[in-house]
PyMOL Python script that loads the backbone (N, CA, C, O; Angstrom):
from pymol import cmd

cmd.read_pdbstr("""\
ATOM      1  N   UNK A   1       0.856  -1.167   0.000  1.00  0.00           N
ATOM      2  CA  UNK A   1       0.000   0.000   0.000  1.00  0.00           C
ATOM      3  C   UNK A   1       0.904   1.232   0.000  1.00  0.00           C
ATOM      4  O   UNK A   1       1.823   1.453   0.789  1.00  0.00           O
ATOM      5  N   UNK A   2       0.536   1.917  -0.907  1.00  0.00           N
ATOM      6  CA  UNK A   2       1.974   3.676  -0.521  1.00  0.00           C
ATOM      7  C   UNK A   2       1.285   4.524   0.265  1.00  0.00           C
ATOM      8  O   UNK A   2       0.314   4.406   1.012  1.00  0.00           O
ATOM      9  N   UNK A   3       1.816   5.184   0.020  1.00  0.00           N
ATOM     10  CA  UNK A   3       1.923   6.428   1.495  1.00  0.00           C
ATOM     11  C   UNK A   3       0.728   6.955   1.656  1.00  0.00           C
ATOM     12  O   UNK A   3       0.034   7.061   2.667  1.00  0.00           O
ATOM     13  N   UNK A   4       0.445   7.470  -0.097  1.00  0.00           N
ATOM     14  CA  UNK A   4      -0.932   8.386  -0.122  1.00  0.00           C
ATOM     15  C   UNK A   4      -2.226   7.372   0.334  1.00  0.00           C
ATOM     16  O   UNK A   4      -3.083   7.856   1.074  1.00  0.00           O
ATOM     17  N   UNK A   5      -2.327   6.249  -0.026  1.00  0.00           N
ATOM     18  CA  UNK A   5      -3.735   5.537   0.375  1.00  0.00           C
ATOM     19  C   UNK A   5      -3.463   4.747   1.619  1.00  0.00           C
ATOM     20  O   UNK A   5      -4.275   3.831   1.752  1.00  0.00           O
ATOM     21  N   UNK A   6      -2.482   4.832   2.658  1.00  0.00           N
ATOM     22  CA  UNK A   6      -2.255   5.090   4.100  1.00  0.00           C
ATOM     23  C   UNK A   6      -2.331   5.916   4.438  1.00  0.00           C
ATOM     24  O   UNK A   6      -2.821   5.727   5.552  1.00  0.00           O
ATOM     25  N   UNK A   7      -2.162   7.147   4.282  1.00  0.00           N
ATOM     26  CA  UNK A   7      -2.767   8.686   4.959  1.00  0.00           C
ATOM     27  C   UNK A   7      -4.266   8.588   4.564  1.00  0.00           C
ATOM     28  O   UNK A   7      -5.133   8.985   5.343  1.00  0.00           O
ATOM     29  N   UNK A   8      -4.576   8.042   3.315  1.00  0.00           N
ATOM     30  CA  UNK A   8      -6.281   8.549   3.145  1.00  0.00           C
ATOM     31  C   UNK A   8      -6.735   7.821   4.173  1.00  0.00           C
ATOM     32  O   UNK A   8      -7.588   8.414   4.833  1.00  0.00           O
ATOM     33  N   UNK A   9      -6.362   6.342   4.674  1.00  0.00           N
ATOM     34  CA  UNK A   9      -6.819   5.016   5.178  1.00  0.00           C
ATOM     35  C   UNK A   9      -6.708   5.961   6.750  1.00  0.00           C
ATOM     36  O   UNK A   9      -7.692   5.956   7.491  1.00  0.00           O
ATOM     37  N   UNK A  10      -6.094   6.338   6.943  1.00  0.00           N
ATOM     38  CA  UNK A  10      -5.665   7.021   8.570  1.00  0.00           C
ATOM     39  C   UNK A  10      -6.648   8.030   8.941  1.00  0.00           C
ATOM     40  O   UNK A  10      -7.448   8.044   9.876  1.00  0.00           O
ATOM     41  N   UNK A  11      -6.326   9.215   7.633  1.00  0.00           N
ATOM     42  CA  UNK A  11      -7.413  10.089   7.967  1.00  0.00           C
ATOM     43  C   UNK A  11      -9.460   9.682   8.135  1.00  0.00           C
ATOM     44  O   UNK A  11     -10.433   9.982   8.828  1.00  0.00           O
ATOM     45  N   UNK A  12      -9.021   8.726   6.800  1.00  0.00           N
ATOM     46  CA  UNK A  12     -10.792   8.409   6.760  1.00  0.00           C
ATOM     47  C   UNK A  12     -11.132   7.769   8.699  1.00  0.00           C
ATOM     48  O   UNK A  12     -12.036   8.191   9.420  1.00  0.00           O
ATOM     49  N   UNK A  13      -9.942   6.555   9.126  1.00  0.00           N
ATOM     50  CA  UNK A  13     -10.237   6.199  10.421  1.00  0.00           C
ATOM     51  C   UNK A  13     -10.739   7.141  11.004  1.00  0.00           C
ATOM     52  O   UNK A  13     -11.933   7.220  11.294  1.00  0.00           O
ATOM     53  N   UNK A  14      -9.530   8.313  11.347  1.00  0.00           N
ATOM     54  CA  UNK A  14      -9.989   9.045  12.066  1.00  0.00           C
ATOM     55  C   UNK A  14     -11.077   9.692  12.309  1.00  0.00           C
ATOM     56  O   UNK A  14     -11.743   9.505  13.327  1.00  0.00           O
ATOM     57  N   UNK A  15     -11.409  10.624  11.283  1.00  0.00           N
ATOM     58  CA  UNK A  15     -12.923  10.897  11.140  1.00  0.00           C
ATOM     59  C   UNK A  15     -13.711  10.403  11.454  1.00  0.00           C
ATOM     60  O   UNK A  15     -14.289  10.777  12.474  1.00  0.00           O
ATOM     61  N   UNK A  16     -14.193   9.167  10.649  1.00  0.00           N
ATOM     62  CA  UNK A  16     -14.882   7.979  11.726  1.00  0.00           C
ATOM     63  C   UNK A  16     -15.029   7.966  13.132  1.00  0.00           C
ATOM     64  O   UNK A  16     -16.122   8.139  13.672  1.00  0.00           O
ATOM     65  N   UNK A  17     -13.723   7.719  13.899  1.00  0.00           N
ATOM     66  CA  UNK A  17     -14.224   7.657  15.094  1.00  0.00           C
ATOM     67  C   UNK A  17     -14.026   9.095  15.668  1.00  0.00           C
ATOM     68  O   UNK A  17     -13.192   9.282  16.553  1.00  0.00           O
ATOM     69  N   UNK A  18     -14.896  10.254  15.098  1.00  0.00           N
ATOM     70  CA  UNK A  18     -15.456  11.697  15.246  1.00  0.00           C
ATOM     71  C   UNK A  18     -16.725  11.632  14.789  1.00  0.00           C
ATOM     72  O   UNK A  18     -17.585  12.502  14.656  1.00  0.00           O
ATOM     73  N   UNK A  19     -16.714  10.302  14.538  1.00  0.00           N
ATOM     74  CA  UNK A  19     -18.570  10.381  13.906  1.00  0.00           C
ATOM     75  C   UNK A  19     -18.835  11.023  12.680  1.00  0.00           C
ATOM     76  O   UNK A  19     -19.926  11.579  12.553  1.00  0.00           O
ATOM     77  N   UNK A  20     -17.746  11.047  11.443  1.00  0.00           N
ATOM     78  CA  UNK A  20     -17.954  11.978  10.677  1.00  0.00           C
ATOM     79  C   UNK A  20     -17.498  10.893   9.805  1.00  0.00           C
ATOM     80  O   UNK A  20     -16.390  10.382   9.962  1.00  0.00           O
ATOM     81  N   UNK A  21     -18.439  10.469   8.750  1.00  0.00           N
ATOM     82  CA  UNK A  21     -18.411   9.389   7.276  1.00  0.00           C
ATOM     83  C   UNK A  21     -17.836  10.320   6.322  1.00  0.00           C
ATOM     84  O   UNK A  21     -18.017  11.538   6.352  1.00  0.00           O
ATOM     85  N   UNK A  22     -17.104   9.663   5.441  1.00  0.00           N
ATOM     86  CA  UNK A  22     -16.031   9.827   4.649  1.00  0.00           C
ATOM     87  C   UNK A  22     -16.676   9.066   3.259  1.00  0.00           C
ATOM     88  O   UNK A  22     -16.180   9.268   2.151  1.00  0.00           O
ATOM     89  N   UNK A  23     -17.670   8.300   3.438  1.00  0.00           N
ATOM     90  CA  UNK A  23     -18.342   7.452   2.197  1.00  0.00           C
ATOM     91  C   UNK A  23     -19.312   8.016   1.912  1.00  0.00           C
ATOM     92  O   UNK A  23     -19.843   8.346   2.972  1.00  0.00           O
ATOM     93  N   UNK A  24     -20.138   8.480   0.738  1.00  0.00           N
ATOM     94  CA  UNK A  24     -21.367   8.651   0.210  1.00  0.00           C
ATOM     95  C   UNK A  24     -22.486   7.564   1.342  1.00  0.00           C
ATOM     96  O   UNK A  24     -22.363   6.602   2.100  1.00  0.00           O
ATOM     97  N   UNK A  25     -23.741   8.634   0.742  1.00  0.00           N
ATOM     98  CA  UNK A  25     -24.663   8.050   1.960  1.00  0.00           C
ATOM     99  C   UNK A  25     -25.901   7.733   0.807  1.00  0.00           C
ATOM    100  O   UNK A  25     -26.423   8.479  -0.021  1.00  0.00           O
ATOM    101  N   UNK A  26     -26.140   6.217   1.149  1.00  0.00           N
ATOM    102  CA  UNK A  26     -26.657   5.938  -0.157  1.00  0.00           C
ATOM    103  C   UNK A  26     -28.375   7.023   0.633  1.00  0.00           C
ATOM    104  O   UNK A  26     -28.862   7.413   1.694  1.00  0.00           O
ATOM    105  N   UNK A  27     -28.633   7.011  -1.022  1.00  0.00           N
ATOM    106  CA  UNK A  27     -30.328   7.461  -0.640  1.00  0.00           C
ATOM    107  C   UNK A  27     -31.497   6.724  -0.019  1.00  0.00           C
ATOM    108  O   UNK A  27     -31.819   5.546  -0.180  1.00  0.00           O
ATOM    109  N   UNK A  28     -32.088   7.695   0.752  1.00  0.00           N
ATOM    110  CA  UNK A  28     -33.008   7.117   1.631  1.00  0.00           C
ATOM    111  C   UNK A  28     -34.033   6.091   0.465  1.00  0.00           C
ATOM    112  O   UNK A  28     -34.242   4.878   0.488  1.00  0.00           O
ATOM    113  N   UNK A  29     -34.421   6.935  -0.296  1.00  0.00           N
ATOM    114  CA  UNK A  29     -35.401   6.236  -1.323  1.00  0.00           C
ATOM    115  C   UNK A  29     -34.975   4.790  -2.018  1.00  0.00           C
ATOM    116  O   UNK A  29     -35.817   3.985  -2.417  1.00  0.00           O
ATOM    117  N   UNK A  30     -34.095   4.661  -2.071  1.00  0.00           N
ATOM    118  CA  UNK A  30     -33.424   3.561  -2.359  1.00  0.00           C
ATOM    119  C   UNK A  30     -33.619   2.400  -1.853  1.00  0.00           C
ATOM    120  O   UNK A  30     -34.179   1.359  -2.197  1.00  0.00           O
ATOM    121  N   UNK A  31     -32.849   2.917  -0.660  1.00  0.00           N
ATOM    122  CA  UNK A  31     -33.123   2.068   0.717  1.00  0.00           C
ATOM    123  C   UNK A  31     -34.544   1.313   0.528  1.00  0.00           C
ATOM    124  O   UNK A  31     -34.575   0.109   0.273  1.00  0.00           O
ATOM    125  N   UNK A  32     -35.565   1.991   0.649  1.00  0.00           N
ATOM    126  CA  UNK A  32     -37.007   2.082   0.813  1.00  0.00           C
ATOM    127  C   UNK A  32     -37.376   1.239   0.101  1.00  0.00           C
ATOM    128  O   UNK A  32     -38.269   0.449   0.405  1.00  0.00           O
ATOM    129  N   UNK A  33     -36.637   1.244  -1.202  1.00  0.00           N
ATOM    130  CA  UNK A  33     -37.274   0.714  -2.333  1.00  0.00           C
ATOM    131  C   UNK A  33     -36.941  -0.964  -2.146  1.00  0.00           C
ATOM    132  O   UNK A  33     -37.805  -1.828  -2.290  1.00  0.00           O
ATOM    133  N   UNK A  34     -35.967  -1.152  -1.907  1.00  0.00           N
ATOM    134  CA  UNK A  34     -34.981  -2.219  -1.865  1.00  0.00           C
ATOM    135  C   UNK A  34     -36.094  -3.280  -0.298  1.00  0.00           C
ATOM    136  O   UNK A  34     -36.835  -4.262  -0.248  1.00  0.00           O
ATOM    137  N   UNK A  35     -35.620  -2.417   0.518  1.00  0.00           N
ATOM    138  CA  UNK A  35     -36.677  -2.924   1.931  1.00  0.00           C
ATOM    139  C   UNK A  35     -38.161  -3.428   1.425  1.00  0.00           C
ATOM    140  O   UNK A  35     -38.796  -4.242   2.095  1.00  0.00           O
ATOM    141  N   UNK A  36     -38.648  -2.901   0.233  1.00  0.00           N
ATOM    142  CA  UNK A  36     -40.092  -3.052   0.052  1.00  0.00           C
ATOM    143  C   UNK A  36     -40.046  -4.270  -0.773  1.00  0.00           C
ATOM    144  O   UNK A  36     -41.090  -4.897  -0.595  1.00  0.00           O
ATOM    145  N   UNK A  37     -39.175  -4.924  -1.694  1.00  0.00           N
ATOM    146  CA  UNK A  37     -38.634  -5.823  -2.520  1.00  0.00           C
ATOM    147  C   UNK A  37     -38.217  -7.308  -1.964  1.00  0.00           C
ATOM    148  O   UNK A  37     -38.310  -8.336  -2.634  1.00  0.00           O
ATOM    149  N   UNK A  38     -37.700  -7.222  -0.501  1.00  0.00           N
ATOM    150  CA  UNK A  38     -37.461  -8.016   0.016  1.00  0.00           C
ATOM    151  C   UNK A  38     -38.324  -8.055   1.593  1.00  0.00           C
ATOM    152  O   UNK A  38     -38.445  -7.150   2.419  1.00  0.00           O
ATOM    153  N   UNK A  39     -38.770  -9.265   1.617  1.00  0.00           N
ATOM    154  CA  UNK A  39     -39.611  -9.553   2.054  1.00  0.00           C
ATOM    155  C   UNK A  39     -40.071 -10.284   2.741  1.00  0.00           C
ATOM    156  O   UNK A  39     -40.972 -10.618   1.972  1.00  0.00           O
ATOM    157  N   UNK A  40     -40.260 -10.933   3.696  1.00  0.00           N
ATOM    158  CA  UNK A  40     -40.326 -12.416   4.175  1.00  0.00           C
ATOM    159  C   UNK A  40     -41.926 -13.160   3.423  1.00  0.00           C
ATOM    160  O   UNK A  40     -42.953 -12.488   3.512  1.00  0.00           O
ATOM    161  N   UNK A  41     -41.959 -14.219   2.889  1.00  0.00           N
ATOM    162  CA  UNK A  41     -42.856 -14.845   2.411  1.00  0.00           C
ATOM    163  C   UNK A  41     -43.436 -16.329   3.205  1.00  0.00           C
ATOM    164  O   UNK A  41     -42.783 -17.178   3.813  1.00  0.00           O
ATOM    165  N   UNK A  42     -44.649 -16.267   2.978  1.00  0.00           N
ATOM    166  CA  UNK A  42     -45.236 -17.319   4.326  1.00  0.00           C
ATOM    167  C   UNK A  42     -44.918 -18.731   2.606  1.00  0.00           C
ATOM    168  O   UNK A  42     -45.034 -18.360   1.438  1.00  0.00           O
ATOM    169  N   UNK A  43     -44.582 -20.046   2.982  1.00  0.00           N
ATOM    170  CA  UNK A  43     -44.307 -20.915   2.607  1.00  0.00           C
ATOM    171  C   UNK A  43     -44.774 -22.179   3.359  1.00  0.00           C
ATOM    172  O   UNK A  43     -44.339 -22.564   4.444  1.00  0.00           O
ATOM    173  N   UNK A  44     -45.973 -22.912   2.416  1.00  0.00           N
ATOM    174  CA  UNK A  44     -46.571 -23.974   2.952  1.00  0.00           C
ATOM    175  C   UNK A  44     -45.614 -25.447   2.693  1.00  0.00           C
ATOM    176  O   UNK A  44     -45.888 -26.404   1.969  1.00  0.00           O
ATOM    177  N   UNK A  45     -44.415 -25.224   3.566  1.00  0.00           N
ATOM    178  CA  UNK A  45     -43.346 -26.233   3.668  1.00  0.00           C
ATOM    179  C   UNK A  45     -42.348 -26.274   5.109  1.00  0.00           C
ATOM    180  O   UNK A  45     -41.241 -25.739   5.055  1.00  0.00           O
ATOM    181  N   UNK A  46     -42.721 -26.804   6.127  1.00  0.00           N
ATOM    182  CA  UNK A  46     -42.008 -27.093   7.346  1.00  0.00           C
ATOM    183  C   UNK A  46     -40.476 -26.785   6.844  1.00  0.00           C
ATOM    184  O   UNK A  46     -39.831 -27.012   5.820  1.00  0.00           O
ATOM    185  N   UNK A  47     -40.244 -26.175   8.056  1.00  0.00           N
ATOM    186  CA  UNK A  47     -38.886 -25.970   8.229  1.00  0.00           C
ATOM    187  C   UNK A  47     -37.841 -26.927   8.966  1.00  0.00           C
ATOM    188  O   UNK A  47     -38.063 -27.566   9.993  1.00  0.00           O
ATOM    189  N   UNK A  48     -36.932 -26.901   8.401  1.00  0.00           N
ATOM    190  CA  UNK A  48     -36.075 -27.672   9.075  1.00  0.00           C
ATOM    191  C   UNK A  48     -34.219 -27.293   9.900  1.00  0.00           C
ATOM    192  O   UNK A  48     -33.669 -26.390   9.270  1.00  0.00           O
ATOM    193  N   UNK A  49     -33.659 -27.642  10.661  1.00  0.00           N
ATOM    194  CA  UNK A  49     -32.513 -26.872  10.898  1.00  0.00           C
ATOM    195  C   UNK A  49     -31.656 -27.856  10.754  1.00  0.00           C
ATOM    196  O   UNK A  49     -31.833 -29.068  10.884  1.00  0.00           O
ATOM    197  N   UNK A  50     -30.325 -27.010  10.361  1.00  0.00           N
ATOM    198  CA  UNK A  50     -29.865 -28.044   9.908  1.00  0.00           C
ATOM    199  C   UNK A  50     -28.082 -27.158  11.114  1.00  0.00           C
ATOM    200  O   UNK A  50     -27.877 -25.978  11.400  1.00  0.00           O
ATOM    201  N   UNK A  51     -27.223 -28.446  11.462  1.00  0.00           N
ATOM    202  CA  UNK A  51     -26.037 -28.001  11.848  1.00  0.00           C
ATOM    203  C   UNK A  51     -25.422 -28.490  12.595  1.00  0.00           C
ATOM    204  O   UNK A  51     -25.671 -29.689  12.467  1.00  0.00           O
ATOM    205  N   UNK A  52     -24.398 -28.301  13.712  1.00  0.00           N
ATOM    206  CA  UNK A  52     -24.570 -28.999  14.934  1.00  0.00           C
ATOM    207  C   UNK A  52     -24.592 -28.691  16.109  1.00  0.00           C
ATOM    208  O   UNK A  52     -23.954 -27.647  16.245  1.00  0.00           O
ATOM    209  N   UNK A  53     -25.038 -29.089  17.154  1.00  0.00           N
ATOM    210  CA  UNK A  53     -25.724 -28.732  18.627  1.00  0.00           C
ATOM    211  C   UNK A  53     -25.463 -27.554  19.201  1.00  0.00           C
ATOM    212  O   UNK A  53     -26.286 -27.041  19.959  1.00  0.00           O
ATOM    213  N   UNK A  54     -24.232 -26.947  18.905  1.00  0.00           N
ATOM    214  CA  UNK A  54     -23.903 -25.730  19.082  1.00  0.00           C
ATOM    215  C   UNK A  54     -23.541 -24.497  18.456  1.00  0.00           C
ATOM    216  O   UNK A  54     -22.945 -23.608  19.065  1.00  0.00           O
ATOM    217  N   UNK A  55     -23.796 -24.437  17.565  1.00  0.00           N
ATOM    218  CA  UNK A  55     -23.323 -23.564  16.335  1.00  0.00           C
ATOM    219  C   UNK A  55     -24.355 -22.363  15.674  1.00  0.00           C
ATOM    220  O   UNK A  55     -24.192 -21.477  14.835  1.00  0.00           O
ATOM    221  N   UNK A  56     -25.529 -22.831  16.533  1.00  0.00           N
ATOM    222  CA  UNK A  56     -26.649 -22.096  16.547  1.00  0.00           C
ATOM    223  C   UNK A  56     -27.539 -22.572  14.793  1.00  0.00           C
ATOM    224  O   UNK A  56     -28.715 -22.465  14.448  1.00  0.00           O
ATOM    225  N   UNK A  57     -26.403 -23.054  14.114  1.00  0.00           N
ATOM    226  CA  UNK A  57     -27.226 -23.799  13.365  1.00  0.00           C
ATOM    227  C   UNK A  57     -28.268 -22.668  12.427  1.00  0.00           C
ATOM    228  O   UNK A  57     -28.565 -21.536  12.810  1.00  0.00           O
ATOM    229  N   UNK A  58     -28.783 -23.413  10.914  1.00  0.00           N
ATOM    230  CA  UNK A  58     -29.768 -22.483  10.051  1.00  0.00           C
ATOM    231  C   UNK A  58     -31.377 -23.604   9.916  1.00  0.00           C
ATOM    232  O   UNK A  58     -31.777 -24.768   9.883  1.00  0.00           O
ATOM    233  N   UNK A  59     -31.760 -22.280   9.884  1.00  0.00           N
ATOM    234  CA  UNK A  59     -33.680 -22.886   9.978  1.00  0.00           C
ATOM    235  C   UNK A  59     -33.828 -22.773   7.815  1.00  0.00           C
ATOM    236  O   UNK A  59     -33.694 -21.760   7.129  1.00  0.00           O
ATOM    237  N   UNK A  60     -33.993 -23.558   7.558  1.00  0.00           N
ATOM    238  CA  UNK A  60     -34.166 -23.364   6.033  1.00  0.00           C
ATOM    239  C   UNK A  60     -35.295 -24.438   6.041  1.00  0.00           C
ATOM    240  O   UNK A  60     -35.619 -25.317   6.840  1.00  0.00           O
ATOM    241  N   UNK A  61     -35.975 -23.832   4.295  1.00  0.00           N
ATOM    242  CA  UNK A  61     -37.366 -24.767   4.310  1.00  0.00           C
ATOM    243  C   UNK A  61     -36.877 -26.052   4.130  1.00  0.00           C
ATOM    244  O   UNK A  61     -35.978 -25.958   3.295  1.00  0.00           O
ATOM    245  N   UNK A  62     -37.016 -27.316   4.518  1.00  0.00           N
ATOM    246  CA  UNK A  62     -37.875 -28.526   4.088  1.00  0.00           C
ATOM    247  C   UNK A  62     -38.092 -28.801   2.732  1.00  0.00           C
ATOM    248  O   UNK A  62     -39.134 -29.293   2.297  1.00  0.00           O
ATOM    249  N   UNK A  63     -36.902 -28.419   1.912  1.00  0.00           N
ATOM    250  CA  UNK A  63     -37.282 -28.012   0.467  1.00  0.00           C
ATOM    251  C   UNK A  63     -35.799 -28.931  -0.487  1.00  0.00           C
ATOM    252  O   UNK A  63     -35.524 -28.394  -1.560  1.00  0.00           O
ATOM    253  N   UNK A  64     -35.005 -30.098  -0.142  1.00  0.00           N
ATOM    254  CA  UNK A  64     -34.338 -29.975  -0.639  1.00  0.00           C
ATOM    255  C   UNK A  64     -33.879 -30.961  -1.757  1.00  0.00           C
ATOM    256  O   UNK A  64     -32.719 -30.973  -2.169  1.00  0.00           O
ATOM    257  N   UNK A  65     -35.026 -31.929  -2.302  1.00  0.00           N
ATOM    258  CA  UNK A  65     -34.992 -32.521  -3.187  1.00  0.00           C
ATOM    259  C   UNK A  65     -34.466 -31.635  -4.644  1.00  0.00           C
ATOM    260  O   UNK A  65     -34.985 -30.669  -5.202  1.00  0.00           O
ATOM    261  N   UNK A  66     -33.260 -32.392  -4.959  1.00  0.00           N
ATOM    262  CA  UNK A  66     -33.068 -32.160  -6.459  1.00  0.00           C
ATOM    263  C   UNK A  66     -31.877 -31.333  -6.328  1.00  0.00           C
ATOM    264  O   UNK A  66     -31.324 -30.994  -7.374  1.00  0.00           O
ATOM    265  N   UNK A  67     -31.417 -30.972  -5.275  1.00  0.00           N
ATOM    266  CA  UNK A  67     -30.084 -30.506  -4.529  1.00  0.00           C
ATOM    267  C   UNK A  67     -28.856 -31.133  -4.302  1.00  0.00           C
ATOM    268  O   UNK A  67     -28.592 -31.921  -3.394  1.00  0.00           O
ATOM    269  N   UNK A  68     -28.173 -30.754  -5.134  1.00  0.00           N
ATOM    270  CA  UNK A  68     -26.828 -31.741  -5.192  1.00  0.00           C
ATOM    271  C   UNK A  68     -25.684 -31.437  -4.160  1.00  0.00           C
ATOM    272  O   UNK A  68     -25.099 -32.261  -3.457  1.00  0.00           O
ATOM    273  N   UNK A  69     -25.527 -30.351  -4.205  1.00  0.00           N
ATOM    274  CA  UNK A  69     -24.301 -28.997  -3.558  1.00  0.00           C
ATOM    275  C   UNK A  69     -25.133 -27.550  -2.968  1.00  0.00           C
ATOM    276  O   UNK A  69     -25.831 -26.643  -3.422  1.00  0.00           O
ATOM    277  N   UNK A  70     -24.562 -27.993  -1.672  1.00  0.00           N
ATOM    278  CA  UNK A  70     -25.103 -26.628  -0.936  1.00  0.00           C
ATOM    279  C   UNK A  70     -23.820 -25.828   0.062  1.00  0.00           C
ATOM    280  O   UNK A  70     -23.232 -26.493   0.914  1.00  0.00           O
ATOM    281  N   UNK A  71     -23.487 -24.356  -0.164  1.00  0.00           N
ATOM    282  CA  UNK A  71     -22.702 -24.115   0.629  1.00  0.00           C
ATOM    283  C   UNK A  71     -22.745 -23.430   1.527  1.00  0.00           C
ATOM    284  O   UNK A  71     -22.730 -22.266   1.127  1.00  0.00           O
ATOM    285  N   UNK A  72     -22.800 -23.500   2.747  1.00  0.00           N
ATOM    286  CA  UNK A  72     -22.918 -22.173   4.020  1.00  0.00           C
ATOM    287  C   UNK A  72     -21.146 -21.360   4.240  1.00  0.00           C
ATOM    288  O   UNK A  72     -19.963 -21.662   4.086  1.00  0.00           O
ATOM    289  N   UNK A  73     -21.726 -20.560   4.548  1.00  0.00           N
ATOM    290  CA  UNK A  73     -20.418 -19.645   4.843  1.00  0.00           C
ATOM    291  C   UNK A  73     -20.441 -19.892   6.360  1.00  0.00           C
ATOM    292  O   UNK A  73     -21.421 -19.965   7.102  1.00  0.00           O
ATOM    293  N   UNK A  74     -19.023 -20.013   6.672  1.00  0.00           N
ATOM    294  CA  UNK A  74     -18.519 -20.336   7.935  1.00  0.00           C
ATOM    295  C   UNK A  74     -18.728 -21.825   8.185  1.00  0.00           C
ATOM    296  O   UNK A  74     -18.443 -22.235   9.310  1.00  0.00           O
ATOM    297  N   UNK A  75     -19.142 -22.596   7.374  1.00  0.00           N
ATOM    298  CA  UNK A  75     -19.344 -23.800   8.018  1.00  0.00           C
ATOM    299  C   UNK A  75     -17.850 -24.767   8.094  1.00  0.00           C
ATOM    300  O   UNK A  75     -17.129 -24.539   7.122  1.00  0.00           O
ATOM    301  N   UNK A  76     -17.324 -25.713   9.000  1.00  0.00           N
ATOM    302  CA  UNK A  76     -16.410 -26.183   9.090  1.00  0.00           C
ATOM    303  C   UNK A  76     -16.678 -27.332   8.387  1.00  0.00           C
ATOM    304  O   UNK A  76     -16.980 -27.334   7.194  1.00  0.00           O
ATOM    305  N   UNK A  77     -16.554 -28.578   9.266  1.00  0.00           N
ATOM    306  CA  UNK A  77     -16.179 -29.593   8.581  1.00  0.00           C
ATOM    307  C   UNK A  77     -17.563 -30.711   8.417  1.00  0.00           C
ATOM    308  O   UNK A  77     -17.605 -31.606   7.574  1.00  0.00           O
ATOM    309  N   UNK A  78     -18.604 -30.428   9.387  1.00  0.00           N
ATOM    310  CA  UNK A  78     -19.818 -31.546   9.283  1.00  0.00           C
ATOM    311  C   UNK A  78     -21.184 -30.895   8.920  1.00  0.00           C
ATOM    312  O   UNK A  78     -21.662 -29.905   9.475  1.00  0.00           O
ATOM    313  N   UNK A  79     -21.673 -31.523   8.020  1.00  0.00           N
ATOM    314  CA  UNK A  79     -23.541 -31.093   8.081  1.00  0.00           C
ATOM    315  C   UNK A  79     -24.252 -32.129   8.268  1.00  0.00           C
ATOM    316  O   UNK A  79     -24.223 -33.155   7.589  1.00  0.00           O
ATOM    317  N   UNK A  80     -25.160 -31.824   9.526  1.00  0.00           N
ATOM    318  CA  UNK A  80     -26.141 -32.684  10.012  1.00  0.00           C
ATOM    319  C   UNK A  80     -27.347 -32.423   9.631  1.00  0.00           C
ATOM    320  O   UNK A  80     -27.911 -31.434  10.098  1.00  0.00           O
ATOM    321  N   UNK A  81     -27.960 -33.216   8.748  1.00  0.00           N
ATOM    322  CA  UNK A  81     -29.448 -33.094   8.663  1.00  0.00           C
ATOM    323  C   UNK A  81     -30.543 -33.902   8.816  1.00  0.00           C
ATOM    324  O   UNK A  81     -31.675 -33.443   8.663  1.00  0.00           O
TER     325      UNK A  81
END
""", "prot")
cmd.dss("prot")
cmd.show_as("cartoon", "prot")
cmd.util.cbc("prot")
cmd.orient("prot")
């Protein structure tokens, strides 16, 4: 990294923790639009969790015939289902 985009990287920190953003602020309307798009949908298919005993594990539908390869992020080495 050179000098100049370590001083920007330093200064932007700083600011930051002054409470003062250094990034464009996306638009509210946007936002809005996007929030209204996504959605939670009611689905006549039991849920199931899948993981192990401690990991807090994911609630996904009951849906997985015809599924060859599935990947979670963060997952280590076992899937229990």
């Amino acid at each position: 990294m050179g000098l100049r985009k370590k001083l920007k990287k330093k200064i932007c920190e700083y600011l930051l923790n002054k409470g003062i953003f250094t990034s464009k602020k996306t638009d509210l309307k946007k936002i809005d639009r996007f929030l209204n798009m996504v959605h939670p949908e009611s689905l006549n298919i039991e849920n199931i969790r899948i993981g192990g005993d401690n990991d807090g594990g994911y609630i996904i539908p009951n849906d997985l015939n015809g599924i060859k390869y599935c990947f979670f992020s963060w997952c280590r080495y076992s899937l229990k289902i």
